[in-house]
N, C-alpha and C positions, 0 to 999 in steps of 0.2 A: 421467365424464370419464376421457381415457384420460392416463396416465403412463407413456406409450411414449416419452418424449424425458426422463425426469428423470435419468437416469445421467448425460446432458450438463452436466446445470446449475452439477455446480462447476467446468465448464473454465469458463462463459460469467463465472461469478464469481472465476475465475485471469485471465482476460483483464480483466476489467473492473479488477479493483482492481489485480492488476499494474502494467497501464497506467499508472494514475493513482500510483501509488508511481513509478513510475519519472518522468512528467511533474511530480512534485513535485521531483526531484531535479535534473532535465535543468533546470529553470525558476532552480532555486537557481546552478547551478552555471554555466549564462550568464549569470546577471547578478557572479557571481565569488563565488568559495567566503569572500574577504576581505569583501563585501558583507553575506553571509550571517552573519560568526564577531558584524561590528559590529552586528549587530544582535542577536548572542546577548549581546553584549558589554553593549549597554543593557539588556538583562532581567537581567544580573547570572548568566545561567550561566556557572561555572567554567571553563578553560581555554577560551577561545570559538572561537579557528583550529582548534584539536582537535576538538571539538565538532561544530562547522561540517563540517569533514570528514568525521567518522563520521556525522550524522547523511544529509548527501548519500550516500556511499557507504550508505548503509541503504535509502534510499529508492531509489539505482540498480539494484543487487544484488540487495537482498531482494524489490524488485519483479519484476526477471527472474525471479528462481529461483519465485516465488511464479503468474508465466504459465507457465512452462511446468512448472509444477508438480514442482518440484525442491527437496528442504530446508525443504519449509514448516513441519514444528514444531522445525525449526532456527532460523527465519528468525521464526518468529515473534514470539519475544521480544524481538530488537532494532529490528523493526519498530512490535511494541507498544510498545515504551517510549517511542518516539521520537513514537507518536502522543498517549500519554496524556502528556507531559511538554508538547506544543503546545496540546494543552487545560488543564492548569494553569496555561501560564505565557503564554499567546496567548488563547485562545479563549474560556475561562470565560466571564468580563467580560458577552461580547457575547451571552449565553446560548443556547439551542438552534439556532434556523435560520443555516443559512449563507450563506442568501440573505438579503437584508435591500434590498429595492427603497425609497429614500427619496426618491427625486424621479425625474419626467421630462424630461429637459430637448430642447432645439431637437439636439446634441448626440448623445443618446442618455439610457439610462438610469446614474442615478446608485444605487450601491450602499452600505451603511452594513460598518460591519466583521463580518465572518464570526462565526457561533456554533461550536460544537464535533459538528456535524450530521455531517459528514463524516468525520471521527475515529472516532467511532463505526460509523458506516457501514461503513468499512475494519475497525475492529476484530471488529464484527459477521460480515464477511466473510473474513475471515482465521482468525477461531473456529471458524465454519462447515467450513471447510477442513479445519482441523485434526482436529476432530472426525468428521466424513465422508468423509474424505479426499480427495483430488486430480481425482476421475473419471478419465474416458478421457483418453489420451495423455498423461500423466504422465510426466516424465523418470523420477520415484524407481521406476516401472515396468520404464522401461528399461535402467536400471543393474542393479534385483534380476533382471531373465533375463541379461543377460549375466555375470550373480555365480554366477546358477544355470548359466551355460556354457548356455542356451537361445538357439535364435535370434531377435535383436531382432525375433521378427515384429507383437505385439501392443504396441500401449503404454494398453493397457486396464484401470485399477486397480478396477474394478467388472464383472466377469465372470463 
């Protein structure tokens, strides 16, 4: 088996979990950052409009910089915390899958509530990252040649 494309893999896993960091955020914050604090409000976390806000802005942010590969074991901490505190205080409960198909109906299909499958997922994913770094086309690439006074011409972090 050839591993002529594996330098690629952690952009396809900066795009992937990116994305969904950021679709968690954009999902929060159309339905209103207030929507979001009352429902931190009923789980009983502390300051909840606060909350509310840093954790959307986490999810916006930290999902950007984590596609194009910029700040990721900056970004990772407040992106971790934000996923393991959804699994204590969300997800537990409903244990591992996040799918949960409980009926079919005329409709469509009906879903039971999310396990903690996805959390992990992203955490998995953003480990990975950190630990192997960014791959190819990486901003923190792009920044260290232009720090180095080199021309932006590569943004190649495995070379």
């Amino acid at each position: 088996m050839s591993y002529r494309f594996a330098r690629w893999v952690p952009v396809l896993l900066r795009l992937v979990t990116g994305y969904g960091l950021m679709a968690h955020g954009v999902a929060k914050l159309s339905r209103g950052p207030g929507a979001f604090a009352a429902v931190l409000e009923g789980m009983h976390v502390p300051a909840p409009a606060l909350m509310a806000w840093l954790a959307i802005g986490t999810e916006l942010l930290g999902g950007l910089a984590v596609a194009v590969g910029g700040f990721i074991p900056v970004v990772w901490l407040p992106i971790a915390t934000v996923l393991v505190v959804a699994v204590v205080k969300v997800h537990w409960p409903f244990g591992f899958s996040s799918i949960k198909l409980v009926a079919f109906t005329p409709s469509g299909p009906v879903f039971g509530p999310p396990g903690y499958e996805l959390n992990l997922f992203y955490l998995a994913c953003l480990t990975a990252l950190v630990l192997g770094g960014p791959g190819p086309l990486a901003l923190d690439d792009l920044i260290a040649n232009v720090r180095r006074g080199e021309p932006p011409t590569t943004l190649d972090h495995n070379q």
